[in-house]
C-alpha positions as CSV (number, residue, x, y, z in Angstrom):
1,X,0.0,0.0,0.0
2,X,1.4,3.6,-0.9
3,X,1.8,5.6,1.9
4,X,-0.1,9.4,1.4
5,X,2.4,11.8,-0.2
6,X,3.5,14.8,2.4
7,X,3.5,18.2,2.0
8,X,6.7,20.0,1.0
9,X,7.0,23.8,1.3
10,X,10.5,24.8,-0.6
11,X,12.0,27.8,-1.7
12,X,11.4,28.7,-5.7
13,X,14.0,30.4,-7.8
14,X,11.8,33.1,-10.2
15,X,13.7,32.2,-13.4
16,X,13.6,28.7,-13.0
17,X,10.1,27.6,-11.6
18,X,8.3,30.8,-12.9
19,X,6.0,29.0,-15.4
20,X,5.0,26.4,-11.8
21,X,4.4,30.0,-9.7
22,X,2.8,31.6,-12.1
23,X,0.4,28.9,-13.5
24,X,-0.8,28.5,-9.7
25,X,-1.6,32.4,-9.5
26,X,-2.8,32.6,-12.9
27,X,-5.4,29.4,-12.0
28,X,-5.9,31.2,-8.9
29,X,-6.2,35.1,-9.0
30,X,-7.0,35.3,-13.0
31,X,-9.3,31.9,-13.9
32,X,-11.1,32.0,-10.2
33,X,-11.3,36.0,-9.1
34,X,-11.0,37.2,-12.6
35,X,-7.8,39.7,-11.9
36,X,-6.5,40.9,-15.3
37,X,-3.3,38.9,-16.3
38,X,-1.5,42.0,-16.5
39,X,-2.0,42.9,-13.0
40,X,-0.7,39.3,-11.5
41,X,3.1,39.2,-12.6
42,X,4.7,42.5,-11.6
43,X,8.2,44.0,-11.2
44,X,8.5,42.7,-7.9
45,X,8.4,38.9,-8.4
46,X,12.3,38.8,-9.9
47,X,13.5,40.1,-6.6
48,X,11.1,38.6,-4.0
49,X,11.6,35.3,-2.1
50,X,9.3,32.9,-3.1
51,X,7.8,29.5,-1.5
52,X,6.3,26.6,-3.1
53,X,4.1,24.0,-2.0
54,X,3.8,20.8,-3.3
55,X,2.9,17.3,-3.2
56,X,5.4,15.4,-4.6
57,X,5.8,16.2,-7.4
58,X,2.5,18.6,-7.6
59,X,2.9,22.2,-7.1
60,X,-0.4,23.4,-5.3
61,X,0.4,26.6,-3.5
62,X,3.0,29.5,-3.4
63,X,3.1,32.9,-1.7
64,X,6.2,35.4,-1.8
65,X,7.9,38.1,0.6
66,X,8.8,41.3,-1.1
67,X,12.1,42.8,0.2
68,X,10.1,45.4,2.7
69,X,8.8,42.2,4.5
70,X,5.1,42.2,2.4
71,X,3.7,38.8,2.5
72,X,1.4,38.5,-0.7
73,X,0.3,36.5,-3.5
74,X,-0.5,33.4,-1.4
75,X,-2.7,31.3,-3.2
76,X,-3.4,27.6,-3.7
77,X,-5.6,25.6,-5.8
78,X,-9.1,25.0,-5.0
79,X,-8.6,21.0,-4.9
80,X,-6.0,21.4,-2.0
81,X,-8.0,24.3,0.3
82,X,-8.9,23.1,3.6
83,X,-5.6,20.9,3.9
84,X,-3.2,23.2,5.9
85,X,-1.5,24.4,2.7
86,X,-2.4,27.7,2.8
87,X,-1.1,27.9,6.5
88,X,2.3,26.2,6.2
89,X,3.0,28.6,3.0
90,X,2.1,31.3,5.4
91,X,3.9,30.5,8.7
92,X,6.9,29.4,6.3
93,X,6.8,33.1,4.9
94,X,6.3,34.3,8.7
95,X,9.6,32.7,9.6
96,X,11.1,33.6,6.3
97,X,10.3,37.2,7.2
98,X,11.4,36.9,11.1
99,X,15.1,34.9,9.3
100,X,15.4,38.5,7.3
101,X,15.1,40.6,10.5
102,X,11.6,42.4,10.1
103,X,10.1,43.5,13.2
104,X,6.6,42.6,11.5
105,X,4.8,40.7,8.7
106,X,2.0,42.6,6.6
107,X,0.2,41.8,3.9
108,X,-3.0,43.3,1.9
109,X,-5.7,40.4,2.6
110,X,-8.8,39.9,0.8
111,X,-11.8,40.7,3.1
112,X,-12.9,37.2,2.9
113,X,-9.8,35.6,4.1
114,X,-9.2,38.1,7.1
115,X,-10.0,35.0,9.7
116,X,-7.7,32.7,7.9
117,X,-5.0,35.6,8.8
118,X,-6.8,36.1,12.1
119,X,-6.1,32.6,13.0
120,X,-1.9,33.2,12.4
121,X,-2.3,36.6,14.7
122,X,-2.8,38.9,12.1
123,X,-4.8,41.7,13.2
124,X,-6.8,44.7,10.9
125,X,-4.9,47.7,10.9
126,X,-6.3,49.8,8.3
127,X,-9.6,51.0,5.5
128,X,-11.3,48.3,3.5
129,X,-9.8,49.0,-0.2
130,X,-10.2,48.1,-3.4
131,X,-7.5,46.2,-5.0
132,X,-7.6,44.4,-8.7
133,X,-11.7,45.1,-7.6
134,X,-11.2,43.0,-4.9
135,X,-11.8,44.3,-1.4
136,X,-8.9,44.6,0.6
137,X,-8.1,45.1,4.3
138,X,-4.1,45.9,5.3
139,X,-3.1,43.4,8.2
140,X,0.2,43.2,10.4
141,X,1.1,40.6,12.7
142,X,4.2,41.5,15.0
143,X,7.1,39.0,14.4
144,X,8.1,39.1,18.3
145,X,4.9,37.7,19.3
146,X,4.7,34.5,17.0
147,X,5.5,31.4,18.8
C-alpha cells in the first residue's frame, strides 16, 4: 500500500520555476477571481523570495515576501484548500520574514480571508480597499509575538 504523499513547502527560484508559480496564480487570482493577467506578474516577483508548495511532485500553493517584509500573493488551488497548505505557505513566509530581521509581517488580505490571517495573529490595521476590484483590508502581525 502507498503511503499518502506529504506536503513539502521549498523555496522557488523566479527564473527557474516561474512557469509552476505563475500557472498556480494565474489558475488562482486570474481563472477564479478574474484579476487581469497583467495585473498578477509584476516587477516585484524577480527580486522577492518565493515559496512553493507541493505534493510530490505537484505544485499546489506558493506565496512570496517582497524585500520590505510584504507577505502576498498566497494562493493555492481549490482541490488542496482546507488541507493546511495555505497555513504552512504562510507560517513558512512568517519565519522567512522573522530569518530576514523584520520587526513585523503585513500583507493586503482579501476581506474574505481576514480569519484565515486572524487565525496566524494577524490583526486589521487599516480601511477596506479596493485592489484588482477586490476588497482589501491591510493586516500586520508582530514577528516578536509569534511562537
Amino acid at each position: 500500500m502507498d503511503s499518502p504523499l506529504s506536503l513539502h513547502i521549498r523555496t522557488a527560484d523566479w527564473e527557474t520555476d516561474r512557469d509552476l508559480l505563475s500557472g498556480l496564480r494565474e489558475t488562482v487570482f486570474v481563472h477564479e477571481q478574474g484579476v487581469p493577467i497583467e495585473l498578477e506578474i509584476d516587477e516585484f516577483d524577480p527580486r522577492s523570495l518565493h515559496l512553493l508548495a507541493e505534493y510530490g511532485d505537484l505544485a499546489v500553493g506558493t506565496g512570496r515576501l517582497l524585500e520590505d517584509g510584504h507577505i502576498g500573493r498566497l494562493a493555492v488551488l481549490c482541490k488542496y484548500r482546507g488541507l493546511g497548505v495555505g497555513k504552512a505557505l504562510l507560517m513558512a513566509l512568517i519565519g522567512e520574514a522573522r530569518n530576514r530581521g523584520f520587526g513585523e509581517a503585513v500583507l493586503s488580505a482579501q476581506v474574505h480571508a481576514i480569519p484565515f490571517y486572524e487565525r496566524a495573529g494577524f490583526t486589521v490595521c487599516g480601511p477596506e480597499f479596493l485592489d484588482a476590484g477586490i476588497p482589501h483590508r491591510e493586516m500586520r502581525l508582530p514577528l516578536k509575538a509569534v511562537q
